[in-house]
N, C-alpha and C positions, 0 to 999 in steps of 0.2 A: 666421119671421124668424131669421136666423143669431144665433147667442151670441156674444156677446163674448169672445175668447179670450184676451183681456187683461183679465179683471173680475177675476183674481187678485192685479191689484197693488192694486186697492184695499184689498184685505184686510193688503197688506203694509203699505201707507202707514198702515193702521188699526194697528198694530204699531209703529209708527215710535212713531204719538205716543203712546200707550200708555206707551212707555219711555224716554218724553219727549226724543225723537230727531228730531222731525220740526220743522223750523225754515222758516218763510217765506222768501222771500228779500229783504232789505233794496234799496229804491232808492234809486240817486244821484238829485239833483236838480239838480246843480250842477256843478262842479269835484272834484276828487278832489283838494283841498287836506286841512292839519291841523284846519279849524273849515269848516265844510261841512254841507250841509242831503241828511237822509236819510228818507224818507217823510215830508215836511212838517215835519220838526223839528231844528232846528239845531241841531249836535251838536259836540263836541271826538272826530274821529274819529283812533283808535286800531287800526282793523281793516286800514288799508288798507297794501300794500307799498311803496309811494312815500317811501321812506327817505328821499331826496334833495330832496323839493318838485319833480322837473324834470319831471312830466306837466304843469308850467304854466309851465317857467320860456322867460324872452324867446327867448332862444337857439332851442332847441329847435322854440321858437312860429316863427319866422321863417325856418329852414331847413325844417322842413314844408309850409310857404306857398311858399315857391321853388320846392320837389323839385314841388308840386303844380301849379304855375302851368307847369313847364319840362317837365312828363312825365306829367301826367295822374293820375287818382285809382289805377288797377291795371295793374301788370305785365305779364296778360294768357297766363300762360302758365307751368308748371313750368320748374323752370332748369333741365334739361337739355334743354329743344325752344327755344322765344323766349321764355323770362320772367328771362336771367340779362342787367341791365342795370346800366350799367358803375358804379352808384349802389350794386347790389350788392358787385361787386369792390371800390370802395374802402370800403364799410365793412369788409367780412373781411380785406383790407390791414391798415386802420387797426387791428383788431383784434387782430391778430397781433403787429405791434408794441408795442400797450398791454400783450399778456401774455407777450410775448416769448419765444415759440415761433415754427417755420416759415409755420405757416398756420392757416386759421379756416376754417370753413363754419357761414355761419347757417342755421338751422330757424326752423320759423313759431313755436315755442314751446317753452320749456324744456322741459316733458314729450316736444315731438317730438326732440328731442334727444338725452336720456337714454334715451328708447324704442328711438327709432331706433339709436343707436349700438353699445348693446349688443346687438340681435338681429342688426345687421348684421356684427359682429364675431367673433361666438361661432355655435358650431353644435351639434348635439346629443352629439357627444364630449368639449364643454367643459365646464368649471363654474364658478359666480360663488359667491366671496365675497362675503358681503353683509353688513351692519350690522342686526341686528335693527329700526331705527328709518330705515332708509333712504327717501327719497322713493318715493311708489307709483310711480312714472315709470321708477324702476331696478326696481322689482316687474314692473313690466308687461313692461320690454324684458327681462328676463333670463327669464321665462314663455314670450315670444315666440321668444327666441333658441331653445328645446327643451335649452340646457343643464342640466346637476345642476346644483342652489340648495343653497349651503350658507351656513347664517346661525350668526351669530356674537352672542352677548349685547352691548349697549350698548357700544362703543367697548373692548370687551373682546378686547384684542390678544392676549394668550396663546391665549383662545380660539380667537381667528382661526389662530395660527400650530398649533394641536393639531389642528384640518381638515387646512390645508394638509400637516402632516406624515403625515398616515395617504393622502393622493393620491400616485399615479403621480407620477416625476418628470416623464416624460413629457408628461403633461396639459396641456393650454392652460388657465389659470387666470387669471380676473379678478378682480382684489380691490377691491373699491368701497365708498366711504362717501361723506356729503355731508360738506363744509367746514361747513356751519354746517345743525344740525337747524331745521327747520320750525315745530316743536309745542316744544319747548323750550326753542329758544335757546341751544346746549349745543355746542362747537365738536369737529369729528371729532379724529382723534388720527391725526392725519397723517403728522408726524414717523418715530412708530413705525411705522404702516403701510406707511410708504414703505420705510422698514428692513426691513422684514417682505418686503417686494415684491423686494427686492432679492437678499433671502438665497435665497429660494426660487425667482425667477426668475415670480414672478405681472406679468401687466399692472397697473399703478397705476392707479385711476382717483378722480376726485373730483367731487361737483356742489356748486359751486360756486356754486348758485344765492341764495341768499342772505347770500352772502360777498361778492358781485359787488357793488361802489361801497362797501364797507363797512368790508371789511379790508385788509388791506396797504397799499403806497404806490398813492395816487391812486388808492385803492380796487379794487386789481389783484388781491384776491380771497387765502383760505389760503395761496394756494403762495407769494405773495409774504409774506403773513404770515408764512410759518415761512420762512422764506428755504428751499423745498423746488424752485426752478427746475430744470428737467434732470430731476428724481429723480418725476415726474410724467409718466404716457405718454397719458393722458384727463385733459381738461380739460373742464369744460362750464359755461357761463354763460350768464347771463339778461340779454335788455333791457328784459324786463316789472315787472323791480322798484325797484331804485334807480337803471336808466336811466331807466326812464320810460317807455318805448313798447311796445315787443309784440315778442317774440323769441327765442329762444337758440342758444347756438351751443357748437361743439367745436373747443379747440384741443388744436394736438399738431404731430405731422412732416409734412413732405410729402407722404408716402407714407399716414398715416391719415386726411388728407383727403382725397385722389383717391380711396381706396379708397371714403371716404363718398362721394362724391359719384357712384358707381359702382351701392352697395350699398344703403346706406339709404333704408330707403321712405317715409318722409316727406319727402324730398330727391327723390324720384323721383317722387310724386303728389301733390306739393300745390303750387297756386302760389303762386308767390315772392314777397316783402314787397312792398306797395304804395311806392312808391318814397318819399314825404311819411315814410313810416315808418322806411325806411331813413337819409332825412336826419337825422329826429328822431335814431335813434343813434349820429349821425356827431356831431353838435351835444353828446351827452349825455358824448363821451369829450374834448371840445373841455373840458367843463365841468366834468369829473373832471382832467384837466390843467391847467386854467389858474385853479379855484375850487377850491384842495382846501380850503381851510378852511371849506366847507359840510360836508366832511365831520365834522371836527372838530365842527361845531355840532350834530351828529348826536350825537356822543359825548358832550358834554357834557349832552343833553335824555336821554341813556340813564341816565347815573349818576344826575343828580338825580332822574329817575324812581324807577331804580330802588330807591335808599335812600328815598324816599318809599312805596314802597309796604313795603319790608318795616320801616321804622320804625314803621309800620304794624303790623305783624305777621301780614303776608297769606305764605301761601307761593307762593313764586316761583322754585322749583325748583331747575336750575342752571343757570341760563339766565346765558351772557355773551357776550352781543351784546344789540341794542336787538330780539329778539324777548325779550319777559317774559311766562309766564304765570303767569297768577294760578288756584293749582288749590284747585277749591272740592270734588273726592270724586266723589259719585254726579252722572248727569246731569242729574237735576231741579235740583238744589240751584244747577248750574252752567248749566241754562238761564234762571236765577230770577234769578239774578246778571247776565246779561247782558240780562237783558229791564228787571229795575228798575236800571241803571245807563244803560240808553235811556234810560228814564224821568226823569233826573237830568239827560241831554245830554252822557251819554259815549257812543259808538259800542264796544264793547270785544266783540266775535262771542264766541257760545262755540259750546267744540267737545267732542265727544263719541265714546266708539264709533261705528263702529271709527278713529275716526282715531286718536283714543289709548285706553290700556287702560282698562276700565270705572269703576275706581275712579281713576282722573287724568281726569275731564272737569274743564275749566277756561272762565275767557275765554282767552284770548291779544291781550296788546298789543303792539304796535308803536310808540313814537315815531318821528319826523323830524325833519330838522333844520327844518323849517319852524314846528314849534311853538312857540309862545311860552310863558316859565315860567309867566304867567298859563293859557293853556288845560293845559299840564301841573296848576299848584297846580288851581284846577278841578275836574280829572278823579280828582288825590289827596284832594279832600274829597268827590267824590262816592263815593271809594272806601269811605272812611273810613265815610259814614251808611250805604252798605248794607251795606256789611259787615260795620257793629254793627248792623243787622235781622236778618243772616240767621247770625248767630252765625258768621262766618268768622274775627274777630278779637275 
């Protein structure tokens, strides 16, 4: 009988949990609303990206049901043979206009995105500036691209520019960080960076991904935050998180989107949004335009959160944005936290090496505007009992 040539990953997975790393994965049961049922237990969910309430809001619901009824469940095809339908072009229209740049090209997913983008931009002559804390997305595409990685400590600009001064002037040089970090809620330093991009002649780029329905006007993401329009040559955003549906896209000039749409290989082999999906993000900027004060309600469930938990005296890093986490040390201490805070009927994930460094495992929450201060107060006295069990506060 042949061997198993794969009987090595059990051994890793026996590793995993060992170093209390290895986590089941959680089921929806329901809606992906703020109070929602996850393996049989109904929870004040704080895990999820849905900053905005709009994977359930009417809008949304109803232009999905159209695009469905008028065009069928799938596109049928990559966008550059028969899968680019004209449900496409005007969401990257619409798109473009909302971030007010030339043009937009969506990907099936923010990771294909930032993946794509930078390998199709860079070659093995270039090299990327990176943010030590940068999404794995810009890990994978600047790996993929065969450019030199040059990383740069935590939003540490000098650093960044003491790289950039020891390269060729010559060099094709990307400078990248995210608008708003993932794991701590901690906003890039853009400003400067863009100063930086300028002095030296690097491409600017930003992901955007978490910034998208969040910051700026009508939720138009950093660059409208810091009033940096123009002074940004990579843009990349998401409709998987406080749009609500499934997607990401890059804006920028003319000319860097045809080139995407030429170069980039997740643009080039994967087919293109189901058209009901495409609606939904047409509906979602309908809804950042003419409902901005859901945004606001977002902000307002962030601060009360937030001063809730650290009046608390839970540490919650430097998170400013509605991602907060709550860093409990080693990973057991921070699996133990997330598993009796289920237990309580809070949803609050935790995470671990490697996604953050060994001694920062934490939960990480997320409020929405959809919550209400009851399922917030809640989730702050659920905080409160286990984390006078587990000695956090």
């Amino acid at each position: 009988m042949r061997s198993d040539p794969l009987a090595y990953l059990g051994a890793e997975l026996d590793g995993l949990k060992q170093q209390n790393l290895y986590r089941r994965l959680r089921v929806l049961e329901d809606e992906q609303k703020a109070r929602t049922t996850f393996d049989h237990r109904s929870v004040v969910n704080l895990s999820s990206n849905n900053y905005l309430g709009l994977t359930t809001h009417p809008r949304l619901r109803d232009r999905a049901r159209e695009a469905l009824d008028r065009f069928g469940v799938g596109s049928g095809s990559v966008r550059t043979i028969a899968g680019t339908m004209e449900i496409h072009m005007e969401l990257e229209r619409r798109l473009a206009d909302f971030k007010k740049v030339e043009a937009v090209v969506v990907f099936q997913s923010g990771f294909a995105a930032n993946a794509g983008t930078v390998s199709a931009i860079l070659g093995k002559d270039d090299v990327v500036i990176s943010d030590a804390l940068n999404h794995a997305s810009i890990v994978d595409g600047s790996r993929l691209s065969r450019a030199a990685i040059k990383v740069f400590p935590h939003k540490d600009v000098e650093a960044a520019r003491a790289i950039v001064k020891d390269l060729p002037s010559t060099q094709r040089k990307l400078l990248i960080t995210d608008g708003v970090f993932s794991m701590d809620g901690d906003v890039g330093a853009l400003p400067q960076l863009c100063q930086l991009a300028e002095d030296t002649g690097c491409i600017m780029m930003v992901d955007d991904a978490h910034a998208s329905g969040v910051f700026g006007k009508n939720g138009r993401g950093t660059v409208d935050h810091f009033e940096m329009h123009g002074r940004v040559d990579v843009q990349v955003g998401t409709l998987s998180k406080a749009m609500g549906a499934l997607g990401g896209y890059v804006a920028g000039t003319r000319d860097l989107i045809e080139f995407l749409y030429h170069r980039a290989r997740p643009f080039l082999f994967s087919t293109s949004h189901p058209p009901a999906v495409a609606a939904a993000c047409i509906a979602a900027l309908d809804v950042l335009m003419e409902e901005p004060e859901i945004i606001e309600r977002l902000w307002d469930n962030t601060r009360f959160f937030k001063k809730g938990l650290t009046d608390l005296g839970f540490d919650t890093g430097l998170s400013e944005s509605p991602i907060t986490p709550v860093i409990a040390g080693e990973s057991g201490k921070a699996m133990r936290l997330s598993d009796r805070l289920f237990e309580e009927g809070v949803f609050a994930q935790g995470i671990a090496f490697p996604t953050v460094a060994r001694d920062k495992a934490r939960v990480r929450t997320i409020v929405t505007a959809t919550h209400t201060r009851e399922d917030l107060q809640y989730a702050l006295d659920a905080f409160a009992r286990v984390g006078r069990e587990l000695d956090l506060i």
